[in-house]
MDTraj code that builds the backbone (N, CA, C; nanometers):
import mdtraj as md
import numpy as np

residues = "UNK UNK UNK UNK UNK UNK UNK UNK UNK UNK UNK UNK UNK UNK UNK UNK UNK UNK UNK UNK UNK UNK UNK UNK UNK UNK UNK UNK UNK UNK UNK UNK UNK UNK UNK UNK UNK UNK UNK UNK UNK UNK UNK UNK UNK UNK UNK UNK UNK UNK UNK UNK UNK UNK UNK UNK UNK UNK UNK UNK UNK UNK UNK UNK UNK UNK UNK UNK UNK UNK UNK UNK UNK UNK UNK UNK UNK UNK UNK UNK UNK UNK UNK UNK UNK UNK UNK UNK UNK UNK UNK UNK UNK UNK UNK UNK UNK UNK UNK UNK UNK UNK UNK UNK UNK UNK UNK UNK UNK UNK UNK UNK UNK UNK UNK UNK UNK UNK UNK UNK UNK UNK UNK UNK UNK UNK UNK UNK UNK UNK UNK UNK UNK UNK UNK UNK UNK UNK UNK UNK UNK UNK UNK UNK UNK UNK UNK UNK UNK UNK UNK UNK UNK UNK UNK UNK".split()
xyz = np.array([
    [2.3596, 3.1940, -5.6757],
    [2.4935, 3.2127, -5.6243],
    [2.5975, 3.1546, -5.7182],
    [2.5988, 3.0374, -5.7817],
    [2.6046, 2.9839, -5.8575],
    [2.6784, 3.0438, -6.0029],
    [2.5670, 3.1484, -6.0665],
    [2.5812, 3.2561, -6.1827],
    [2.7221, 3.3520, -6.1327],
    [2.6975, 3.4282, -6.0296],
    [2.8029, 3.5137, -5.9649],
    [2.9263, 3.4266, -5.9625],
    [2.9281, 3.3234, -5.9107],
    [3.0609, 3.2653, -5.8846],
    [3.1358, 3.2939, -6.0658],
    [3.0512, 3.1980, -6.1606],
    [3.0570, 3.1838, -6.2992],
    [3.1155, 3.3115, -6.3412],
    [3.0402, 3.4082, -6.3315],
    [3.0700, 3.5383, -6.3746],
    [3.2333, 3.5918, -6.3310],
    [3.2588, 3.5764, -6.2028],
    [3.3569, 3.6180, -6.1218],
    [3.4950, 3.5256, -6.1745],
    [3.4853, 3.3875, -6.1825],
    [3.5342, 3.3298, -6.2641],
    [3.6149, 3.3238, -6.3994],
    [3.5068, 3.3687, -6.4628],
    [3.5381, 3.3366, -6.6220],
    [3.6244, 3.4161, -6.6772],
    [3.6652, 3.4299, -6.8079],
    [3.7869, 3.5105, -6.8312],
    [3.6817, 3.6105, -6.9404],
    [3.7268, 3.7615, -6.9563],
    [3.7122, 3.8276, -7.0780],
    [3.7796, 3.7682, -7.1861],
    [3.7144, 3.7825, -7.3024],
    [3.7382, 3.7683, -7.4269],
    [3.8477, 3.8249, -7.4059],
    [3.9587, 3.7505, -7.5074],
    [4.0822, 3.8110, -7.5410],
    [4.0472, 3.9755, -7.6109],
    [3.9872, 3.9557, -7.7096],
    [3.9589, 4.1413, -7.7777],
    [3.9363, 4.1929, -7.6997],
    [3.8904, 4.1557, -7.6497],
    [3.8115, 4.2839, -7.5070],
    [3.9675, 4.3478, -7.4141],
    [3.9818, 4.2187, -7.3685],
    [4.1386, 4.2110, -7.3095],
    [4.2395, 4.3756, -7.3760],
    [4.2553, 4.3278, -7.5148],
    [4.3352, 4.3906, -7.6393],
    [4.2822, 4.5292, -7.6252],
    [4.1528, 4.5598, -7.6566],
    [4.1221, 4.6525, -7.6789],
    [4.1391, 4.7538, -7.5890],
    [4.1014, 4.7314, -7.4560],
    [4.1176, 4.7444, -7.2859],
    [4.2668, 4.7812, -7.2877],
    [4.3224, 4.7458, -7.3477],
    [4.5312, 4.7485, -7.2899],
    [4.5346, 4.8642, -7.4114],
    [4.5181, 4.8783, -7.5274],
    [4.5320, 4.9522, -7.6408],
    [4.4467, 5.0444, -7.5422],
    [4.3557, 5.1095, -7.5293],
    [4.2729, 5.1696, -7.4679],
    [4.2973, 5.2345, -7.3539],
    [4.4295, 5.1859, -7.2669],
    [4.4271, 5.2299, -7.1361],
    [4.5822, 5.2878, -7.1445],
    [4.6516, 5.2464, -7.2737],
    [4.7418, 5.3053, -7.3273],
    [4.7847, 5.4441, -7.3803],
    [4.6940, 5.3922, -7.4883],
    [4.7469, 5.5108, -7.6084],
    [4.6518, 5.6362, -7.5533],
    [4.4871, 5.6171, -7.5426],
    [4.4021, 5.7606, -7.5333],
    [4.4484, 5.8264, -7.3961],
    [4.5019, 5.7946, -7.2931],
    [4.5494, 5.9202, -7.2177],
    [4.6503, 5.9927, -7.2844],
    [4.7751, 5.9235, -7.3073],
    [4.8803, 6.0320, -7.3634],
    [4.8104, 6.1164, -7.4541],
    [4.7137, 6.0659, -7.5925],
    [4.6786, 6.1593, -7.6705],
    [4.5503, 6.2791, -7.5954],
    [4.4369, 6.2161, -7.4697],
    [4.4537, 6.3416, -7.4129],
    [4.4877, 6.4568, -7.3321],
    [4.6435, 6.3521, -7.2885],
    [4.7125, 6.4783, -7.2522],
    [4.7332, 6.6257, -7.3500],
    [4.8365, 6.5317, -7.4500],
    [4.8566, 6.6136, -7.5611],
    [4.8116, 6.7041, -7.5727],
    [4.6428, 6.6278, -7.6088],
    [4.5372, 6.7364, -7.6764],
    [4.5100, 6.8311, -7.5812],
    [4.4759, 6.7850, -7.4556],
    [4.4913, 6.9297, -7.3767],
    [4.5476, 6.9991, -7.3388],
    [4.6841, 6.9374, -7.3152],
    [4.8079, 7.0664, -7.2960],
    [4.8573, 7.1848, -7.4129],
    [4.8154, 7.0631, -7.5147],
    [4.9055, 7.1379, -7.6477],
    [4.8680, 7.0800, -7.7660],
    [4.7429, 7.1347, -7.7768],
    [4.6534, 7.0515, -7.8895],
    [4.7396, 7.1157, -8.0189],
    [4.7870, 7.2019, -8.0665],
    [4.8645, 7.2118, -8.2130],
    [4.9817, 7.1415, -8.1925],
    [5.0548, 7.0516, -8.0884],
    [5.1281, 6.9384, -8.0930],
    [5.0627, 6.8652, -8.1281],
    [4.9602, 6.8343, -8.1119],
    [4.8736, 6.6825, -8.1789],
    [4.8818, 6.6849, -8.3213],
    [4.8128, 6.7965, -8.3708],
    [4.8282, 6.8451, -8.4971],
    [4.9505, 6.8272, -8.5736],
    [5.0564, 6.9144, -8.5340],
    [5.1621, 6.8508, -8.6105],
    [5.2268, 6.8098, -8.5941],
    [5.2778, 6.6668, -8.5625],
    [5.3544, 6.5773, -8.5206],
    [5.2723, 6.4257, -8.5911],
    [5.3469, 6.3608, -8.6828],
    [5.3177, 6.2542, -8.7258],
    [5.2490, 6.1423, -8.5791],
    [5.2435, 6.0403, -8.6553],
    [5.1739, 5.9184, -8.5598],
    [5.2231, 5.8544, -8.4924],
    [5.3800, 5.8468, -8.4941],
    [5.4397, 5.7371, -8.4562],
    [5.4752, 5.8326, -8.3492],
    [5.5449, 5.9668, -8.3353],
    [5.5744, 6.0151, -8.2059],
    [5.4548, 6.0552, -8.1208],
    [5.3541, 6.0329, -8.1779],
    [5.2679, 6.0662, -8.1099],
    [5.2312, 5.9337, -8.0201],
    [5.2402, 5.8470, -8.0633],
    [5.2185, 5.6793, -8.0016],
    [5.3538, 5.6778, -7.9003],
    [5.5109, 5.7251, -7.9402],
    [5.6133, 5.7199, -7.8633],
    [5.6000, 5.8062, -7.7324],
    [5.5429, 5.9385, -7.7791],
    [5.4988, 6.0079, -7.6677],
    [5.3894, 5.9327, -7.5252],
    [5.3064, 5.8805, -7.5880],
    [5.2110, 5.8425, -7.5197],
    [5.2444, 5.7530, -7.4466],
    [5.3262, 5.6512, -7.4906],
    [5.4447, 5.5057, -7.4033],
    [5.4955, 5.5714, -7.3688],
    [5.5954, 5.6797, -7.3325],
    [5.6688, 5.6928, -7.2518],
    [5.5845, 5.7786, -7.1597],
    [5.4908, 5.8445, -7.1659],
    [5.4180, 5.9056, -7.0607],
    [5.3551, 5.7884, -6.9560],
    [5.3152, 5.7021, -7.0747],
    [5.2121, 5.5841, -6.9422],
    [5.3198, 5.4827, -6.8637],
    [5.4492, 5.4437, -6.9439],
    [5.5192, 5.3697, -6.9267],
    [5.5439, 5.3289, -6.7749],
    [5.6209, 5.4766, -6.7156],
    [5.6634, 5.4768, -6.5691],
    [5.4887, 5.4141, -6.4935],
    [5.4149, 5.4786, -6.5102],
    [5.2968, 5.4188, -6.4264],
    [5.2487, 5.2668, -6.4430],
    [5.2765, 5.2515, -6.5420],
    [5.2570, 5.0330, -6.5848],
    [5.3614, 4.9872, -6.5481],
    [5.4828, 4.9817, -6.5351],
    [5.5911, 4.9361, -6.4732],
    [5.5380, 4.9794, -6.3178],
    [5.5457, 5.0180, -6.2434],
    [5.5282, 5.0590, -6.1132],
    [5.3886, 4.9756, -6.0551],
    [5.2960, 4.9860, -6.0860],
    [5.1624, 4.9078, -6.1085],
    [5.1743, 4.7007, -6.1854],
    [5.2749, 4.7049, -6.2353],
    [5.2697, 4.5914, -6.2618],
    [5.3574, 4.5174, -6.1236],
    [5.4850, 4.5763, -6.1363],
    [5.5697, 4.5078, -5.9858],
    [5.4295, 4.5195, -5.8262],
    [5.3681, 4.5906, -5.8060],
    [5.2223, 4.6221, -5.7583],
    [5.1414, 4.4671, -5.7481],
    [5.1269, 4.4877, -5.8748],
    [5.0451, 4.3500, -5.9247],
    [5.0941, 4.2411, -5.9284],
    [5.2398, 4.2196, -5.9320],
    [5.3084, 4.1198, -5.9332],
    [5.3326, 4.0154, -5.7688],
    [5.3213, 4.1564, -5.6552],
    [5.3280, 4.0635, -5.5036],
    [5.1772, 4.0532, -5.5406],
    [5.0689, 4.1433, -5.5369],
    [4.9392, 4.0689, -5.5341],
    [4.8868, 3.9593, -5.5870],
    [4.9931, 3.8968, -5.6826],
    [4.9624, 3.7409, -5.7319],
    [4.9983, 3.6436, -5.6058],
    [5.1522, 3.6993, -5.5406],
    [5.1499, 3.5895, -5.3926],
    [5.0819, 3.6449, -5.3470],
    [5.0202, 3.7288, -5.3019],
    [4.9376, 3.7456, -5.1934],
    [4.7796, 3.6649, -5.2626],
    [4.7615, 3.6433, -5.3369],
    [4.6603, 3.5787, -5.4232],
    [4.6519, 3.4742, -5.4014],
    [4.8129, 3.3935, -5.4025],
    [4.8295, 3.2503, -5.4227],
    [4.8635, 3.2310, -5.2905],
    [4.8838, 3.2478, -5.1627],
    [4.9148, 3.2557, -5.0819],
    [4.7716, 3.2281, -5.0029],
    [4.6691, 3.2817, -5.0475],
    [4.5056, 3.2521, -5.0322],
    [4.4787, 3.1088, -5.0731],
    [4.5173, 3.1367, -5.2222],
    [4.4599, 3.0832, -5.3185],
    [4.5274, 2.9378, -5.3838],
    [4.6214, 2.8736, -5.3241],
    [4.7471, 2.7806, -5.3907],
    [4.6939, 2.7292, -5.5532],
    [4.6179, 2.6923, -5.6033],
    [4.5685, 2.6141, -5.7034],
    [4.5515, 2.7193, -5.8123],
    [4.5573, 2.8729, -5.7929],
    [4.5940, 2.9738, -5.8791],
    [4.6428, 2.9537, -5.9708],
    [4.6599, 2.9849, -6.1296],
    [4.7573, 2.9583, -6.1842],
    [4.7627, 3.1629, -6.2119],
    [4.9063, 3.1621, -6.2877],
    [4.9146, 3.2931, -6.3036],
    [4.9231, 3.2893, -6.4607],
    [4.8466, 3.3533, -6.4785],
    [4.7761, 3.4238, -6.6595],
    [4.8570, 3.5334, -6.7418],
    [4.9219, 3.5290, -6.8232],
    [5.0254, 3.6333, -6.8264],
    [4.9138, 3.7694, -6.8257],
    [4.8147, 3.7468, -6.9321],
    [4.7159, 3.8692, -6.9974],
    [4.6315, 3.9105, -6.8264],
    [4.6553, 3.8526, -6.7439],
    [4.5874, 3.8990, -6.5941],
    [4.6501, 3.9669, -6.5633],
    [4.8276, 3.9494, -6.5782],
    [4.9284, 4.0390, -6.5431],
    [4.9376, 4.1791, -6.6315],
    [4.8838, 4.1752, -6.7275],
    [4.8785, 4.2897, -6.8483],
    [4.7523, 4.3867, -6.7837],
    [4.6523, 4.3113, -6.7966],
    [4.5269, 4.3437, -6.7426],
    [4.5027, 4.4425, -6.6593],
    [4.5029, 4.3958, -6.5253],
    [4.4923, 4.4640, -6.3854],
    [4.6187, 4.6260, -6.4098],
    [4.7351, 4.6173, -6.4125],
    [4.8020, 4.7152, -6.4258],
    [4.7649, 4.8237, -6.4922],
    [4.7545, 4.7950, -6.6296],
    [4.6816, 4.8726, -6.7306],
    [4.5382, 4.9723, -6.6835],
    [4.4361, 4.8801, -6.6088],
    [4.3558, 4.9691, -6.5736],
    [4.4070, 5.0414, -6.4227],
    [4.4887, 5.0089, -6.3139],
    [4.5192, 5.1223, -6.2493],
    [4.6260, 5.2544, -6.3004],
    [4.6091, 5.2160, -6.4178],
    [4.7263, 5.2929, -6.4730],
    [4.6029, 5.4335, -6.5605],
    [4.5504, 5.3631, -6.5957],
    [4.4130, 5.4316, -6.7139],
    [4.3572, 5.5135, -6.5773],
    [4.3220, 5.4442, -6.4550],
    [4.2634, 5.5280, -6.3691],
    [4.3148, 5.6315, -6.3274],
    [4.4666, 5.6247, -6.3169],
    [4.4875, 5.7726, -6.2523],
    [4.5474, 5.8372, -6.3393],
    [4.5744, 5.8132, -6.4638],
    [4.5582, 5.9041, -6.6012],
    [4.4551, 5.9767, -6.5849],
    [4.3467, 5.9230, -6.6072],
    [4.1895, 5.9901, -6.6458],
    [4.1662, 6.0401, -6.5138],
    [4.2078, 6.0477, -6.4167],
    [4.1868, 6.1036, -6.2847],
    [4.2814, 6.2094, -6.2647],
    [4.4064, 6.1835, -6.2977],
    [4.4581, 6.3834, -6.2744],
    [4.4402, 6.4307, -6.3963],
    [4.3530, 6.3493, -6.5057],
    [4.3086, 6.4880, -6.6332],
    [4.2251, 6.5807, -6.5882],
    [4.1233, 6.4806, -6.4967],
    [4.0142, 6.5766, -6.4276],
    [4.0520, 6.6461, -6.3656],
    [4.1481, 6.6083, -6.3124],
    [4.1732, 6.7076, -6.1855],
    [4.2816, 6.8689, -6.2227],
    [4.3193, 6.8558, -6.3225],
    [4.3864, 6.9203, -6.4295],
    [4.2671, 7.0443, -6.4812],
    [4.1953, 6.9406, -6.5312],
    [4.0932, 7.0098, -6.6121],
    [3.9958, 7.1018, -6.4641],
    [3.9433, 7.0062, -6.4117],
    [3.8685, 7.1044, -6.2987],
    [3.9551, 7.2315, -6.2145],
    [4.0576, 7.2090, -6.1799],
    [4.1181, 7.3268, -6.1188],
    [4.2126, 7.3744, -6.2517],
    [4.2061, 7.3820, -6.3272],
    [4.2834, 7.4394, -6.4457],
    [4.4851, 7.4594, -6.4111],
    [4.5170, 7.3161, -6.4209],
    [4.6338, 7.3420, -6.3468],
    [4.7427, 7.2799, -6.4990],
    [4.8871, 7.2791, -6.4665],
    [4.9605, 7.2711, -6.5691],
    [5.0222, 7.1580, -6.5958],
    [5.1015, 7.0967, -6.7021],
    [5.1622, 6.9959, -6.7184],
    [5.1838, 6.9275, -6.6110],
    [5.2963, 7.0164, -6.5111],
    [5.3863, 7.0222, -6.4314],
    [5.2726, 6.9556, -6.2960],
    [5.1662, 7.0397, -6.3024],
    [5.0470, 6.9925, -6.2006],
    [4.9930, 6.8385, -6.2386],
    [5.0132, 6.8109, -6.3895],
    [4.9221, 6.6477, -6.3715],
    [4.9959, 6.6010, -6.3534],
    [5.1579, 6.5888, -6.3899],
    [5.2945, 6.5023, -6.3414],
    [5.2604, 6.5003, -6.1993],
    [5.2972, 6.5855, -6.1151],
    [5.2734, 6.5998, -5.9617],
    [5.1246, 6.5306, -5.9138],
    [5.0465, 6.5287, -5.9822],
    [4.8724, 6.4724, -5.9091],
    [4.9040, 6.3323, -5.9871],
    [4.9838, 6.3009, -6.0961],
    [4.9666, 6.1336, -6.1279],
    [5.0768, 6.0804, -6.0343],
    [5.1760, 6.1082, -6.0058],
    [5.2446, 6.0549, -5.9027],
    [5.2568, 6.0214, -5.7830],
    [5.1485, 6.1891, -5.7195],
    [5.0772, 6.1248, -5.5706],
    [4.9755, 6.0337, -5.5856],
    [4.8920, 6.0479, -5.7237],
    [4.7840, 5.9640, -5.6766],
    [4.8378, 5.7644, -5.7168],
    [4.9560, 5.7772, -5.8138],
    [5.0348, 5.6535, -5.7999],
    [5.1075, 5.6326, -5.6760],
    [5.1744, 5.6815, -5.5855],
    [5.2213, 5.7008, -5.4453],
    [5.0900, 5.6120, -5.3474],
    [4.9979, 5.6930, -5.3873],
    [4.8973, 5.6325, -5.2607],
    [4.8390, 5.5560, -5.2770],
    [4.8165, 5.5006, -5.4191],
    [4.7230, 5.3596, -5.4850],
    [4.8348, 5.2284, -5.4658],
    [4.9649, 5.2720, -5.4939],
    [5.0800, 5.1716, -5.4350],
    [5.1224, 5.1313, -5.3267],
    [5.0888, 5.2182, -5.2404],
    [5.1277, 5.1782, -5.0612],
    [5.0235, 5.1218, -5.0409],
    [4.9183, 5.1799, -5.0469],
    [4.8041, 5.0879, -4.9943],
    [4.7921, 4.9732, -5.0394],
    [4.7973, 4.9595, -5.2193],
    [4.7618, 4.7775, -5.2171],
    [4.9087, 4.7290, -5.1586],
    [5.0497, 4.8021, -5.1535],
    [5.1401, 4.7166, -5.0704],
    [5.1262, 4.6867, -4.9526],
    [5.0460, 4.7806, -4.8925],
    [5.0600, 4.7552, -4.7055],
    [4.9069, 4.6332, -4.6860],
    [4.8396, 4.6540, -4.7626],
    [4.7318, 4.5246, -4.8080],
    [4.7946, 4.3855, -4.8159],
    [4.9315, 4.3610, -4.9279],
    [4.9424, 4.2639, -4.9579],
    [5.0422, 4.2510, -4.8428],
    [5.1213, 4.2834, -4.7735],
    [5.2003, 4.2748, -4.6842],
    [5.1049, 4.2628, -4.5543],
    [5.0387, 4.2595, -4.5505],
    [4.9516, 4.2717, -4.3728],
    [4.9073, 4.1008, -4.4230],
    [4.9152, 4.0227, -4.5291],
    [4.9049, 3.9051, -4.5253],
    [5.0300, 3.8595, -4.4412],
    [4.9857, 3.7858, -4.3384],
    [5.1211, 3.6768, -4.3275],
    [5.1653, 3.5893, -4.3570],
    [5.0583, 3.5128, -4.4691],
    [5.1154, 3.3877, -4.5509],
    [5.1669, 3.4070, -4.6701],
    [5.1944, 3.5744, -4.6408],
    [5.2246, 3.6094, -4.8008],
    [5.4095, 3.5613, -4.8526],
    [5.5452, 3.6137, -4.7608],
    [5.6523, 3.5297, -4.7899],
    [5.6689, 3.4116, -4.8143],
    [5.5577, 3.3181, -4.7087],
    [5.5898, 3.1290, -4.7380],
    [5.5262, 3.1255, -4.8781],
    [5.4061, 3.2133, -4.9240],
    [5.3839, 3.1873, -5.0748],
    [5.4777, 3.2075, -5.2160],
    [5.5483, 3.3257, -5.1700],
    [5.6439, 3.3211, -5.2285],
    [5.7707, 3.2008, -5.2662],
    [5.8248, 3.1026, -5.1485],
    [5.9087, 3.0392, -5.1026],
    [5.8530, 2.9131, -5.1683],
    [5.7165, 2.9065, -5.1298],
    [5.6291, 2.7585, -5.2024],
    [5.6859, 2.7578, -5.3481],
    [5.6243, 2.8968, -5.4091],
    [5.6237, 2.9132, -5.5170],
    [5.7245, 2.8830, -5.6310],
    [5.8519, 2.9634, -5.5831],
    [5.9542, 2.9291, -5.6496],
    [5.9864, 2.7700, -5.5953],
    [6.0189, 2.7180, -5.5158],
    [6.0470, 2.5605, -5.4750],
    [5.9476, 2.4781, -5.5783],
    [5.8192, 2.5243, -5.6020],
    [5.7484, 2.3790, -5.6572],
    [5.7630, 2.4189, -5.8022],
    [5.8060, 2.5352, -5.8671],
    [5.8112, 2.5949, -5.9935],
    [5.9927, 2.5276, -6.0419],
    [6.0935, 2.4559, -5.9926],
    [6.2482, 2.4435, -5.9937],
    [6.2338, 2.2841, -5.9969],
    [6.1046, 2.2130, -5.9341],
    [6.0930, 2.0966, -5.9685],
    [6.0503, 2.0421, -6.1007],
])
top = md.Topology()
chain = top.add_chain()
for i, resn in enumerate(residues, 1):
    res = top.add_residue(resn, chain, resSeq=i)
    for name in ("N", "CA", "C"):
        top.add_atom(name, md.element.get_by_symbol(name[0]), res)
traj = md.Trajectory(xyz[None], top)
């Protein structure tokens, strides 16, 4: 029991971390690209191709991080002796963000649907991955006094 705790515990390697955020970044936009409009991939240098790809993932990591951001009080609100990790805050977002990338590609790809269709399937499926962990972290009731703790013992 012991090992599990350890495991559950411990932190990933920073690279791993890096690689994971680079990773959950850049390869959806490029396979959007490539599948919407693979001779855009082709010719278009590197850097708009990297600009493209941030501004595609952007809106979903912003939205997913404020997400992640009450689930730290609702964390610490459990948890008081928590500390908050910035790269935890990078972390967690990043992969619900990678998930429903790579989840309306499929869903793109399996029903053969259009741009316009993965915009519309990444937004519901961001819509419903956001209410739920909100109505999660909100069905805590020690979740505001954690907040209130928080900032008060953070001003001392």
């Amino acid at each position: 029991m012991s090992l599990l705790k350890d495991i559950i515990n411990s932190e990933p390697p920073i690279l791993l971390v890096y690689f994971i955020l680079i990773f959950s970044a850049l390869c959806p936009g490029v396979l959007v690209i490539y599948y919407f409009n693979p001779s855009l991939l082709l010719s278009i240098d590197i850097f708009k191709v990297i600009l493209f790809t941030v501004a595609l993932f952007l809106p979903f990591l912003v939205i997913n991080f404020f997400v992640g951001f009450f689930g730290f009080f609702s964390l610490l609100s459990k948890n008081p002796s928590y500390k908050l990790k910035p790269i935890n805050m990078a972390f967690i977002p990043c992969l619900y963000s990678m998930f429903i990338m790579y989840f309306s590609l499929i869903i793109c790809y399996l029903f053969n649907l259009s741009f316009k269709g993965f915009l519309l399937c990444s937004f519901i499926c961001e819509f419903i991955i956001s209410v739920d962990l909100l109505v999660r972290i909100l069905r805590n009731r020690s979740f505001f006094k954690s907040i209130v703790d928080y900032y008060n013992s953070s001003d001392t």
